[in-house]
VMD Tcl script that builds the backbone (N, CA, C; Angstrom):
set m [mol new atoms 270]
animate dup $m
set s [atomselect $m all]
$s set {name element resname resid chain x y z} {
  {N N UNK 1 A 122.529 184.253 -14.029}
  {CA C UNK 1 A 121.264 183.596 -13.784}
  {C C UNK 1 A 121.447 182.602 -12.648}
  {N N UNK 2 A 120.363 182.311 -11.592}
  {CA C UNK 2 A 120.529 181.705 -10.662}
  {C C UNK 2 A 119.267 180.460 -10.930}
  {N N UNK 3 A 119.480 179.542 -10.647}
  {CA C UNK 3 A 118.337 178.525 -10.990}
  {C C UNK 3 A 117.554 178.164 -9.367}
  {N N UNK 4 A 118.051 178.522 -8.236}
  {CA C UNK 4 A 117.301 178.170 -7.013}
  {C C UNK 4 A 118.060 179.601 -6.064}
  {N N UNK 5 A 117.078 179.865 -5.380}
  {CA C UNK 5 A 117.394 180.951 -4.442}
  {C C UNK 5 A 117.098 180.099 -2.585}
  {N N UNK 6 A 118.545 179.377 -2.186}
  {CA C UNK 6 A 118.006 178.615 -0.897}
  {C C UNK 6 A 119.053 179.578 0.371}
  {N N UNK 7 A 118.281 179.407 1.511}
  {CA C UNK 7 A 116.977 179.179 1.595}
  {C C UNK 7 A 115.995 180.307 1.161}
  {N N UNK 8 A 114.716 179.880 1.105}
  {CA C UNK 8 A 113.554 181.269 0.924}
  {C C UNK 8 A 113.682 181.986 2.101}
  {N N UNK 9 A 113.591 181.500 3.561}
  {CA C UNK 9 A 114.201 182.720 4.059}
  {C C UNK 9 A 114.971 182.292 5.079}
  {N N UNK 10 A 116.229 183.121 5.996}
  {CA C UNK 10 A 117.152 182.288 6.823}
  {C C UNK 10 A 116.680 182.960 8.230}
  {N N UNK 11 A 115.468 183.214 8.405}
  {CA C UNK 11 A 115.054 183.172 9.837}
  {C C UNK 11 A 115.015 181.931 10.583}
  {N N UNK 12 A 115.515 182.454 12.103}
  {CA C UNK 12 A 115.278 181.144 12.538}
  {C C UNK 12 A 114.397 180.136 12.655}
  {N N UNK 13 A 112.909 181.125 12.495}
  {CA C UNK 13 A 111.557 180.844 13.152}
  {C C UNK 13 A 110.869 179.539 11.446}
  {N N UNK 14 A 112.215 180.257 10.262}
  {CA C UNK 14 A 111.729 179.068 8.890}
  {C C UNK 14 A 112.565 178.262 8.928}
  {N N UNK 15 A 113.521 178.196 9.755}
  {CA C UNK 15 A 114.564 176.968 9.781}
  {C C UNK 15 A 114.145 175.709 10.592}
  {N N UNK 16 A 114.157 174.493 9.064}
  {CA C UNK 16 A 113.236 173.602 9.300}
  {C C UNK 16 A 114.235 172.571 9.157}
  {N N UNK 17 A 115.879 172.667 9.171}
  {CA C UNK 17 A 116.744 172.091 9.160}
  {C C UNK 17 A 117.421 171.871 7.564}
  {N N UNK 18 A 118.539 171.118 7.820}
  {CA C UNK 18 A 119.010 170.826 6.459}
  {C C UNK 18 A 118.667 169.590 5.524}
  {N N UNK 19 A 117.923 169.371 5.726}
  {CA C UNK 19 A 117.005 167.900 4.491}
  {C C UNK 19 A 115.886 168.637 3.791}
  {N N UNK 20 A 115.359 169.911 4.154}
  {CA C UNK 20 A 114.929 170.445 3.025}
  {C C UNK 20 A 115.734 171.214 1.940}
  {N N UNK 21 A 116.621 171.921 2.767}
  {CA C UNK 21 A 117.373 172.250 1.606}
  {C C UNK 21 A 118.346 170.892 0.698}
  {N N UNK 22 A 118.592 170.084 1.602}
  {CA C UNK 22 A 119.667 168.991 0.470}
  {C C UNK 22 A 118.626 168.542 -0.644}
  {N N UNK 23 A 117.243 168.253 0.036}
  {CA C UNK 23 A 116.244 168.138 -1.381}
  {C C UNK 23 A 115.841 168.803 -2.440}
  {N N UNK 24 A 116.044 169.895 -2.110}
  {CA C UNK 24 A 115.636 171.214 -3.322}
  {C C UNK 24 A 116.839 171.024 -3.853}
  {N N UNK 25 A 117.858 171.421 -3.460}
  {CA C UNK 25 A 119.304 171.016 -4.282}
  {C C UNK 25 A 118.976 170.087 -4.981}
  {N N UNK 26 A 118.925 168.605 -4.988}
  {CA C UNK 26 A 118.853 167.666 -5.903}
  {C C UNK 26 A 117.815 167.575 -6.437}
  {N N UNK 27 A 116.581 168.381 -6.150}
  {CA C UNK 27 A 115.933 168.761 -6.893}
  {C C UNK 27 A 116.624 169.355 -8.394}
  {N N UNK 28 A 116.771 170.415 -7.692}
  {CA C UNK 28 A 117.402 171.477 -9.493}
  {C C UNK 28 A 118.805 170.293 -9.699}
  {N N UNK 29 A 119.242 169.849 -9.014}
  {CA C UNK 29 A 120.819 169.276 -10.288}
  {C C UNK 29 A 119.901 168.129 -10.743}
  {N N UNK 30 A 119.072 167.233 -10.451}
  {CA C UNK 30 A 118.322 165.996 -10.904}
  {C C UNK 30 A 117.631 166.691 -12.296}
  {N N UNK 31 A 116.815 168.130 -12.721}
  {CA C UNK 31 A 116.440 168.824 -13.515}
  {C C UNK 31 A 117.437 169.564 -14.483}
  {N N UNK 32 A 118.494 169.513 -14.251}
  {CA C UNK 32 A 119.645 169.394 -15.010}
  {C C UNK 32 A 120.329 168.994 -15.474}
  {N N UNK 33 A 120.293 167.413 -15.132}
  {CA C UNK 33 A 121.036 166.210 -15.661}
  {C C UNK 33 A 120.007 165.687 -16.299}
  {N N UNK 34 A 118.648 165.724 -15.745}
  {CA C UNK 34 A 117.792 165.132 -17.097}
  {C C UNK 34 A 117.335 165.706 -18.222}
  {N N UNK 35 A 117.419 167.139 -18.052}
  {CA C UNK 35 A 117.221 168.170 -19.243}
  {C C UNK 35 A 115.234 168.123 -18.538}
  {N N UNK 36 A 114.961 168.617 -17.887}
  {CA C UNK 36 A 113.777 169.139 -17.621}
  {C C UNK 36 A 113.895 170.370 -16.877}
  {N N UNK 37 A 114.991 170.988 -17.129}
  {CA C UNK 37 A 114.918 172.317 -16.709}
  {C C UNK 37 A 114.724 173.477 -17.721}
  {N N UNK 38 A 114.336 174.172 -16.881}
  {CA C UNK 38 A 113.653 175.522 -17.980}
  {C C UNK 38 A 113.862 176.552 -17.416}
  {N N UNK 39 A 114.656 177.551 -18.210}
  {CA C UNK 39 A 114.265 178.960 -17.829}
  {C C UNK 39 A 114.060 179.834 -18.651}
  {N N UNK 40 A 112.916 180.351 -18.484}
  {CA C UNK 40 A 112.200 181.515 -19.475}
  {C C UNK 40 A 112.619 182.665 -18.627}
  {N N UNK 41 A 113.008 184.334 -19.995}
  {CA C UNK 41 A 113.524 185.050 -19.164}
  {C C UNK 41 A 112.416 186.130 -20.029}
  {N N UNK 42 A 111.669 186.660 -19.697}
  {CA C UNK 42 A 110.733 187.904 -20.813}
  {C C UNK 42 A 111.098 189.290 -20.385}
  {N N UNK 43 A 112.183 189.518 -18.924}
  {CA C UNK 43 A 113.427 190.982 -19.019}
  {C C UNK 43 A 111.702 191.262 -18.371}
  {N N UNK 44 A 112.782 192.423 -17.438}
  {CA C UNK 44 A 112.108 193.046 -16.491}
  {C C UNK 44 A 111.110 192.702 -15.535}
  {N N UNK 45 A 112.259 191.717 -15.081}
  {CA C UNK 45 A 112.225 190.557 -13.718}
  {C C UNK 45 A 111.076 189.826 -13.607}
  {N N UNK 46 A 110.663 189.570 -15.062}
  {CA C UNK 46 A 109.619 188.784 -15.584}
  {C C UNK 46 A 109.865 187.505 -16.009}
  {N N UNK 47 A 110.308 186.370 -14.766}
  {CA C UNK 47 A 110.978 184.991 -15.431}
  {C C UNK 47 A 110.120 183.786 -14.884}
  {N N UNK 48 A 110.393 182.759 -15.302}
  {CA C UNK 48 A 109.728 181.289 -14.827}
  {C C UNK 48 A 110.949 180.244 -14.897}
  {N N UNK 49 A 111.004 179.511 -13.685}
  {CA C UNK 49 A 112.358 178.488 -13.455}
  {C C UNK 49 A 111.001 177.556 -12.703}
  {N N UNK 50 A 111.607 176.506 -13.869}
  {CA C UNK 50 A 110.520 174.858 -14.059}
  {C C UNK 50 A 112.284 173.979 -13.437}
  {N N UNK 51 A 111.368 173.309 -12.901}
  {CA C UNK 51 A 112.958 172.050 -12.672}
  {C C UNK 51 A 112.043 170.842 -12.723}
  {N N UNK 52 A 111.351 170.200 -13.746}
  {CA C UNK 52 A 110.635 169.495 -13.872}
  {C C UNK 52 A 109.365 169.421 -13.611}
  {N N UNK 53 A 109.164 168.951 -11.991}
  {CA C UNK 53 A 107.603 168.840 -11.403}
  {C C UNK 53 A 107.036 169.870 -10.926}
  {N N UNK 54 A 107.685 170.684 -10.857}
  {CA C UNK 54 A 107.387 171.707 -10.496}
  {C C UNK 54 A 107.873 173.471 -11.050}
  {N N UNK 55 A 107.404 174.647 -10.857}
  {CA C UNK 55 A 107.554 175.923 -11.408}
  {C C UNK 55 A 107.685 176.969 -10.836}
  {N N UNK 56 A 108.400 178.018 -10.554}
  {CA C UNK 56 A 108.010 179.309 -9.818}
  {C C UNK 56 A 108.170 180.706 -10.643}
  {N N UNK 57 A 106.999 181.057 -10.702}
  {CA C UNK 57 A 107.349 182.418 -11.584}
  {C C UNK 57 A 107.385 183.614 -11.068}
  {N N UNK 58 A 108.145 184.466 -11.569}
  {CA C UNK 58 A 108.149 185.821 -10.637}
  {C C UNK 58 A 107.479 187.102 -12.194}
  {N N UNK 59 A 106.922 187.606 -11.665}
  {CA C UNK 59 A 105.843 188.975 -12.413}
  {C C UNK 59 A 105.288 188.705 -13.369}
  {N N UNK 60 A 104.714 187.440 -13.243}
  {CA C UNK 60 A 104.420 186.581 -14.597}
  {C C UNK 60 A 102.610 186.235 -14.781}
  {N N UNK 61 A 102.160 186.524 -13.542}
  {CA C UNK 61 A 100.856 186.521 -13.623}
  {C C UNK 61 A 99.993 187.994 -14.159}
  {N N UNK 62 A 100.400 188.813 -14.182}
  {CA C UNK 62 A 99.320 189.981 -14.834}
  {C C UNK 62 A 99.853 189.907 -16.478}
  {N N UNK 63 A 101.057 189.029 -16.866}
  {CA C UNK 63 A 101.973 188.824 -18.104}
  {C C UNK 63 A 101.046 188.819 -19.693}
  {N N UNK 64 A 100.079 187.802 -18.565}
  {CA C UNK 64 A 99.067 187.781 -20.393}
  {C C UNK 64 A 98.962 186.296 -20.587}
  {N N UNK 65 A 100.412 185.390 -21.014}
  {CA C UNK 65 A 100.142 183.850 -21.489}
  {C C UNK 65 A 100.526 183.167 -19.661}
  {N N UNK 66 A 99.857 181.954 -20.063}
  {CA C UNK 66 A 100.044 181.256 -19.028}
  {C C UNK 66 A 101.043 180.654 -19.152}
  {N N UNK 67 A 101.519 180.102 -17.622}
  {CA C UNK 67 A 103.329 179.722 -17.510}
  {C C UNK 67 A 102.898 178.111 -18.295}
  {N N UNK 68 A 101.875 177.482 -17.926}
  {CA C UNK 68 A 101.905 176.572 -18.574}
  {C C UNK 68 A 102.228 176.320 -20.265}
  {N N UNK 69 A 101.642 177.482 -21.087}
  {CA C UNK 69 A 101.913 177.846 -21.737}
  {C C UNK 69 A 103.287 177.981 -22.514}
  {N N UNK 70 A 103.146 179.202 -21.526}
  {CA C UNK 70 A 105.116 179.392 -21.758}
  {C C UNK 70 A 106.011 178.832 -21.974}
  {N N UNK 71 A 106.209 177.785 -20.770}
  {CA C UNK 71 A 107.354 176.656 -20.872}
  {C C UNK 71 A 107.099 175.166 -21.754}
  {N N UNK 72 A 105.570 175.363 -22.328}
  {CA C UNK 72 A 105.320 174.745 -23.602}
  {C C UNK 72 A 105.989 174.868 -24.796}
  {N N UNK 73 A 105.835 176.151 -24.633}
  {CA C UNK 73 A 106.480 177.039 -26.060}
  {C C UNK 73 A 108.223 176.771 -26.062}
  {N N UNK 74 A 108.054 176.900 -24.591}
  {CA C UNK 74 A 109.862 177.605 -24.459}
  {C C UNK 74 A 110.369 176.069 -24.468}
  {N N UNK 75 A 109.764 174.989 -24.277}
  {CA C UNK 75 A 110.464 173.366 -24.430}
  {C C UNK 75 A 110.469 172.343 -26.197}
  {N N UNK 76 A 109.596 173.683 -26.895}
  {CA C UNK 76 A 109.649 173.262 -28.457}
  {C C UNK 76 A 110.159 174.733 -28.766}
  {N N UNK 77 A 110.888 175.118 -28.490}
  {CA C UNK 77 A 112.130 176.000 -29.195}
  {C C UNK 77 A 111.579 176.582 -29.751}
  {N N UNK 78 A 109.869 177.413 -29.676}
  {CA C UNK 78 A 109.347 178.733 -30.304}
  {C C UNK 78 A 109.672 179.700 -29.578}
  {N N UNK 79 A 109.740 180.192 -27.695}
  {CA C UNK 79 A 109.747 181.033 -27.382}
  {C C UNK 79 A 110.309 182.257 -27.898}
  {N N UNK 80 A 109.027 183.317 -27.536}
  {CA C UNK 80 A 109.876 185.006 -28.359}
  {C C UNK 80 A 110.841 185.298 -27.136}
  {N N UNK 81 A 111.024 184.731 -25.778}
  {CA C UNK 81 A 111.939 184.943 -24.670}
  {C C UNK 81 A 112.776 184.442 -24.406}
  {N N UNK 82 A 114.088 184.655 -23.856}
  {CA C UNK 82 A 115.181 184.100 -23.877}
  {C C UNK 82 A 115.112 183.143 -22.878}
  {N N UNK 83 A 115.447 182.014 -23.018}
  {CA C UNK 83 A 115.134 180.404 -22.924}
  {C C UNK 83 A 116.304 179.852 -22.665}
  {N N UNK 84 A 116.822 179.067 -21.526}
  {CA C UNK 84 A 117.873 177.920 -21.333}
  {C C UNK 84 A 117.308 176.832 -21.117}
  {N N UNK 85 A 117.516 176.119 -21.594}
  {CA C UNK 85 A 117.388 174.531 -21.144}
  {C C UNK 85 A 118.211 173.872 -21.891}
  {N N UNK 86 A 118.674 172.590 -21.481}
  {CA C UNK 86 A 119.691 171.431 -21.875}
  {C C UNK 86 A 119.087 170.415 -22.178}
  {N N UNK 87 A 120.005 169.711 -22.920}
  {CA C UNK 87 A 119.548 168.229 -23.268}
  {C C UNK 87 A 120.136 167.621 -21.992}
  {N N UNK 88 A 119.352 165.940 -21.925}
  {CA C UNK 88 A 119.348 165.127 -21.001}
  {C C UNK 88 A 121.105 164.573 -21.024}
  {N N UNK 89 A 121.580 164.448 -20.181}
  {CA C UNK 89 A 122.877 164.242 -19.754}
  {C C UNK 89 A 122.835 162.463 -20.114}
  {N N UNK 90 A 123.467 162.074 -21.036}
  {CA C UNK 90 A 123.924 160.436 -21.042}
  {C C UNK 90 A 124.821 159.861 -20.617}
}
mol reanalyze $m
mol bondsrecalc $m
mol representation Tube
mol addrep $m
């Protein structure tokens, strides 16, 4: 499992330098040390990766429940989908 895919793309014409990527990075490890990370996995490249403020889901919109939803479910330990998240790092 991969929690960030950087960059989105390595053309030159999207290369916007390296302070967006050092931010997305500490984005996801800041969502990992506080335990606001989420990953819902519903198989057959049907997933949602939350790193707090934000969400990206891949084949998840014709799915049926909403991601809001989802990572509702999947952050009180009902999800029927296989689910990672951590507790907050002390």
């Amino acid at each position: 499992m991969s929690l960030e895919q950087l960059p989105d793309c390595g053309c030159d014409a999207c290369d916007s330098g390296s302070a967006d990527l050092l931010e997305a990075v500490d984005d996801v490890v800041i969502a990992v040390v506080t335990g606001t990370f989420v990953h819902v996995d519903a198989g057959e490249g049907r997933e949602i990766v939350c790193t707090g403020d934000s969400w990206s889901a891949s084949n998840w919109d014709a799915f049926g429940t909403p991601v809001e939803e989802a990572l509702a479910t999947a952050r009180a330990g009902r999800s029927p989908y296989r689910v990672v998240r951590g507790q907050a790092w002390e």
